[in-house]
Structure formats: C-alpha cells, structure tokens
TIROLO-972523 format. One record per residue (C-alpha): x, y, z. Coordinates in steps of 0.02 Angstrom, whole numbers, plus 50000, padded with zeros to 5 digits. Each point is the difference from the previous one (the first is absolute). Example, Ala and Ser with C-alpha at 12.3 -4.5 7.8 and 13.67 -1.06 7.14 Angstrom:
506154977550390;500695017249967;
//
This chain:
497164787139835;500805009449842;501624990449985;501435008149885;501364987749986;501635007849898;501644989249946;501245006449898;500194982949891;499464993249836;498074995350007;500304981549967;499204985550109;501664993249937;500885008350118;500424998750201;499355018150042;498615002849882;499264980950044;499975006550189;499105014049970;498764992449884;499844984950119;499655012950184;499035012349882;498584986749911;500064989550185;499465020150072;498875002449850;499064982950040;499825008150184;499055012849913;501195012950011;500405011649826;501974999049958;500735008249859;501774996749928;501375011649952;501684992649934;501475006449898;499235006449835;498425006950070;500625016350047;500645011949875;502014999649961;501105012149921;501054990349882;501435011850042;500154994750186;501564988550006;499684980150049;500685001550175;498725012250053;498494990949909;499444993850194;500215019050057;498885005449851;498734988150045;499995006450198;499695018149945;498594996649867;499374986850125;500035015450143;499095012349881;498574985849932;499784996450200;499835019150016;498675002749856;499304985150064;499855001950192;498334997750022;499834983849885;500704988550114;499974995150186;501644991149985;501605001349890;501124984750023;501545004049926;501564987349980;501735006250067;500825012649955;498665007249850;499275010350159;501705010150041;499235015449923;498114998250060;500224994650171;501095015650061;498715011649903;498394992350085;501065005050165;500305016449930;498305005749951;498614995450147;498875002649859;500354982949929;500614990650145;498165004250076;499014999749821;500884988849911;500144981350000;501154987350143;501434995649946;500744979750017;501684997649929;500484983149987;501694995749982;500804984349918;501944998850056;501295010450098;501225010449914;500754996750163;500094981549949;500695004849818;501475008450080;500544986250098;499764987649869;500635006549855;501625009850092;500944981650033;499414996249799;500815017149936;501614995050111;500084984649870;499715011649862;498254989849980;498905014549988;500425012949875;498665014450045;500684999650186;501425009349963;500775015450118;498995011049894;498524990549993;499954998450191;500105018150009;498605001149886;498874987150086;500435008750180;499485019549922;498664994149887;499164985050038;499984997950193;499225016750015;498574997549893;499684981550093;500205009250187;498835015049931;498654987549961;499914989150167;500185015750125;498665008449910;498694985249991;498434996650128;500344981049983;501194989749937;499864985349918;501504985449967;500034983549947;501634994250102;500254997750191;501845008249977;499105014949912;498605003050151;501384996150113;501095015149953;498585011749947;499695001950190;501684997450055;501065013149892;498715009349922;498945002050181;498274996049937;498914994050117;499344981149988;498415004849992;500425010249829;500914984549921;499074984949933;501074982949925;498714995349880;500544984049897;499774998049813;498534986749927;500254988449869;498694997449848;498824984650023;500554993849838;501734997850071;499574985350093;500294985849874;499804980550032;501774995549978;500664984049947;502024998950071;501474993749900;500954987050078;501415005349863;501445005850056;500405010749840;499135015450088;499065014449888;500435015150112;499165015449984;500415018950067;498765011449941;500065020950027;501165013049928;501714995849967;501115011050111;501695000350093;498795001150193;499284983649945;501644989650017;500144997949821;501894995250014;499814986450139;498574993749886;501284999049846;501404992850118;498634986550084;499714995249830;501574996749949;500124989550147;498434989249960;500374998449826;501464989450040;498914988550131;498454999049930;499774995549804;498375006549924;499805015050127;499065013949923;499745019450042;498595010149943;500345017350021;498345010250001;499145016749999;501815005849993;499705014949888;501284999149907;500724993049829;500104981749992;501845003149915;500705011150144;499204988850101;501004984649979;501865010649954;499925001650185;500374982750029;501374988149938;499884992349814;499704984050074;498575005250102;499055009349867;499294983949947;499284996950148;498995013950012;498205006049920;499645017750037;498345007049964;500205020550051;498045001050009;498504988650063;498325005050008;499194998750163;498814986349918;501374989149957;500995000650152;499144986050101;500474987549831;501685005950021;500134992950163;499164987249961;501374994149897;501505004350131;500594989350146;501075013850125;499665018449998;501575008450052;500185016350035;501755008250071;499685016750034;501205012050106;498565010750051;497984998949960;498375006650083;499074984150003;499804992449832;498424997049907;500804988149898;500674987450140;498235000850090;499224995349816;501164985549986;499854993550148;498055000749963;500524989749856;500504988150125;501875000849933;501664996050106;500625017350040;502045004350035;500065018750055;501215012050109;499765000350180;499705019950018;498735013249960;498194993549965;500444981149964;500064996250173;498215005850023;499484986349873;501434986850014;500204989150143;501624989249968;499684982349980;498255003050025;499155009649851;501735002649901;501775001150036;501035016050045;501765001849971;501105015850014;500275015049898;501375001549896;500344981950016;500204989549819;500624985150110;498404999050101;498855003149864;500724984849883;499984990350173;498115000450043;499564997149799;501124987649995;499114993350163;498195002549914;500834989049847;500324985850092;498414999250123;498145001549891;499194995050149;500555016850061;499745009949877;498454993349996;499695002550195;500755018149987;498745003949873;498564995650077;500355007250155;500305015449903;498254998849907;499024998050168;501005015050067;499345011549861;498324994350023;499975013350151;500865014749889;498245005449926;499745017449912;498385001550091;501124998750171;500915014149926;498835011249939;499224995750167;501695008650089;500055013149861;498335006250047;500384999750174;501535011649982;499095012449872;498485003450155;501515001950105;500705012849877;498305008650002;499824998550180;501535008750029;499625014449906;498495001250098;498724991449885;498964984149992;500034989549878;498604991549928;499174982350056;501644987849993;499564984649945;501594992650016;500365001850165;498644990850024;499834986049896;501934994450033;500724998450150;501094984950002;500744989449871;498374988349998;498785011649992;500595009249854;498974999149831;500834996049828;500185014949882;500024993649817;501405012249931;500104997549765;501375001249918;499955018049941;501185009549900;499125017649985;499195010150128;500615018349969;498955011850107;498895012249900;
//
C-alpha cells in the first residue's frame, strides 16, 4: 500500500506525536509498504494567518495536496482534527471519495475528556486558557474540526480504551470501523537496570510542561517530599520551555531541587532514565503517553493518574502505582511509599519492563495495516498482499521491528 501519514506537529523524534508516527510508519515500511510523511512545515503557510488558525491552515493545504495528489496514495492516515476540511470534501465530491485514497484518522485524546478535566481546574483558577471565553472558543472552534474528522473517516484508529469506547458510543461508529491500537516502545529502551536502594529518590517527569499535566499537584507533592525526604531530586524534561520560567513556578526553596532540561534528543533519552529512580507523571487528561510506556521500558518505578490511557499500561501495585487526579496528597503518598521500599521499586520496575516487552511497533504497524485494507475495503477496493496480518497474530508471534532514532524524515 501507498501510506500518507499527516500530523500537524514539529518533525522531531523528540517528541510524543512525531515519535508515533515515525515508529507505525518505518514498522509499515519494513512490511514493505511505501509511507510518506507530512508534518507542520511541509505544506506551504502564509505568514499572515494568525497562530490560532495555524492547525486550520494546515487542514486546507493538507485537503488541496490530497486533491492534486489523489491518485498517489492508497491510504491517507491523518491525525485528529488536521482532516476537518478533507474528510467532508471527499464526501462531497464522489470523484475523490471513489478515486482518491482511504482515509484512517487516528485520534489521541477526547476533547470530551479535556472538558471534564480541566472545568473543576478553571473553578480553582488553575488553568488560565479555560476561561468563559476560551470555552466558548474551544466549543465553536475546536470540537467541530475534531467531530468533522472522525464522522468523515473509513476507520478509526485510537490508542485508549476510553477513546474506542466513546467513538462508538457517542459518535455511532460501528466497531468494526474503530481499532484500539497501542503505541510500541524503541528496542533501545529496554536497559539492564541496576536499582538504588537510596531513599533520596531522582524523580523524573518528562513531556511538555502544561496546566492538563497536573503541574500544580506536582509542585504541591513536592513541597510535601521535600520536607520528608532529604536529597529528593526532580528532573523536569522535554518540557519546552525556559529553564528560568521553569523553576519561578515553584517555591524559592524548591528551585534547588530541580534540573530542568526543556529538550532531549531521542538518543539520549534512555541515559536519562537511566539515571532516574520514579517517573511521575500527574496529568489531568492524556491519550496514552509515549513517554510513560518508554519509562517503564526503562524498567523505572512509575506513579501516574488513574484515568485516560494510564490505566491501559498501569496496573496498581503490579507494573506501577495509580493514584487520583488532582490529588497532591496521594501523589507525595505513593513516592513517599516507593522511598521507603527499593525492593518495590525494584519489583514495580521489572514488572513494568516485561510488560513492554509485548508493546512492539511491529504489533502496531501490524494493526495499522489491518485498519488501512479495511479503509480500502470499504471504499470498495483491495488492498495489496498484507503481510502483517499475517505474520502477527498474537503477542508471541509478533516479529521485532528495529525503529533508529531519527530526527528528519520530511516527505519529498
């Protein structure tokens, strides 16, 4: 198959999106399939259009290269909501819903979930884009563009239960239309770990620093900790942002305490947690995160929120411990309970290691190409020989995909 994959997101392995496209893409490529990559940059921008419509720019020049393009791919999987503009137009013109490529949308979060999150944080005055305004904006603006893109698709893909849940639920497609296709994690993830059996813990939270990712329980749970556990540590990374604003968001006497590093190249990251003992990560809200699966690769002690994708990976006291959103008290409660037991973190860790051996890219490029011939099949065409299907179906029986590090890949 021709495979068109389109995010609009920086082209850095670096980051959550672009490494999940990369990873799917090379593990299809290795099937023997041809994908080509479009992310933001790639398609001309008018400098004039204002920030907040950047993402709507990108749908309409991605609609019009799909259009002068039709007959160059077989597939075009496009991440929600960058298909808003091309997935009513296909249904509009029979011409290209017959000639042109399938379309997959895959889908990372609910803005369903956002809403319910982030409404209790704005009623604490914890979020300041979540204002009566901004609400309005997100209902008018946003949700459209995200319900455009799923009704419109041949197949959905998502990489949460909750997500695949509701897609048939509320937005009535049918389960044979919707696939839950789990991340993989890198082979180079998997580290030979030695544990600590010090109880001054190096904790790490890695991803972009923002007000959905529990930021202010993390600053109050540190507070806490700081007071109970001399020689704790936080390493804030992949944040994105200043190392100086960084740290004026917590007290003066917790700046010390803190190393921020706003960017890691994907080639360093397995040294990074290398070097950490807990990977805690509070978020409000995710899709499921690349960067918990990756740690717990690592073989790290993980302390996430009990919601959203998390639980897919996370079973409490098993691979990890859960605690609940929103809840500082909680969080400083199960580090403080990882400080005081290396046997468990230890135990937690491995657990979590052998439970990531099964989260292969091959197993999802595997489901990836499964849902693109059901794409084509819908639209009444057959795909090409699928190898996937084929080679993997069950946990043991699928193949490793070597996925490098890569930081390039812009589509010609």
């Amino acid at each position: 198959m021709r495979i068109l994959i389109a995010a609009h997101v920086p082209n850095r392995r670096e980051g959550g999106v672009a490494g999940i496209v990369y990873g799917a893409g090379q593990g299809l490529e290795q099937f023997g399939h041809r994908v080509e990559y479009l992310f933001a940059g790639d398609l001309p921008c008018r400098p004039s259009v204002p920030k907040r419509f950047e993402d709507l720019e990108f749908a309409v020049e991605l609609a019009r290269f799909i259009a002068r393009n039709a007959d160059r791919y077989d597939v075009a999987n496009i991440h929600a909501p960058n298909a808003c503009v091309w997935g009513p137009l296909r249904r509009l013109l029979p011409r290209m819903r017959n000639s042109g490529p399938a379309y997959v949308m895959t889908l990372h979060g609910l803005e369903e979930r956002r809403v319910y999150a982030l409404s209790p944080e704005a009623s604490k005055g914890r979020v300041s884009h979540f204002s009566f305004k901004n609400r309005l904006w997100h209902r008018f603006y946003h949700v459209p563009r995200f319900y455009l893109s799923i009704k419109t698709s041949d197949h959905a893909v998502c990489y949460g239960r909750d997500v695949w849940t509701i897609l048939e639920l509320k937005y009535g497609l049918s389960p044979r239309d919707v696939s839950y296709i789990p991340n993989g994690v890198d082979e180079r993830f998997f580290i030979r770990r030695q544990h600590s059996q010090s109880s001054a813990l190096r904790l790490l939270y890695a991803g972009t620093w923002l007000e959905q990712r529990g930021i202010f329980y993390l600053r109050e749970a540190l507070r806490s900790l700081s007071t109970q556990l001399p020689g704790i540590r936080l390493t804030i990374a992949g944040c994105g942002s200043a190392e100086e604003l960084i740290k004026s968001f917590f007290d003066p006497a917790l700046r010390p305490l803190l190393d921020v590093r706003a960017i890691v190249p994907s080639e360093q990251m397995p040294a990074l947690l290398d070097q950490h003992d807990v990977f805690i990560f509070p978020s409000l809200m995710e899709g499921t995160p690349l960067a918990i699966q990756e740690a717990m690769a690592a073989g790290l002690a993980i302390v996430t929120t009990e919601t959203c994708g998390m639980v897919d990976l996370v079973e409490d006291g098993f691979n990890g411990l859960l605690v609940p959103p929103a809840d500082s008290s909680a969080l400083a409660k199960a580090v403080l309970t990882l400080a005081g037991n290396p046997d468990l973190r230890a135990q937690l860790g491995q657990a979590a290691q052998e439970t990531m051996r099964r989260f292969t890219w091959a197993r999802t490029a595997a489901k990836t190409e499964a849902a693109c011939a059901s794409a084509m099949r819908r639209n009444g065409r057959e795909p090409d020989f699928v190898r996937g299907e084929l080679q993997c179906t069950s946990f043991a029986e699928t193949p490793t995909v070597e996925i490098p590090a890569r930081t390039t890949g812009i589509m010609s």
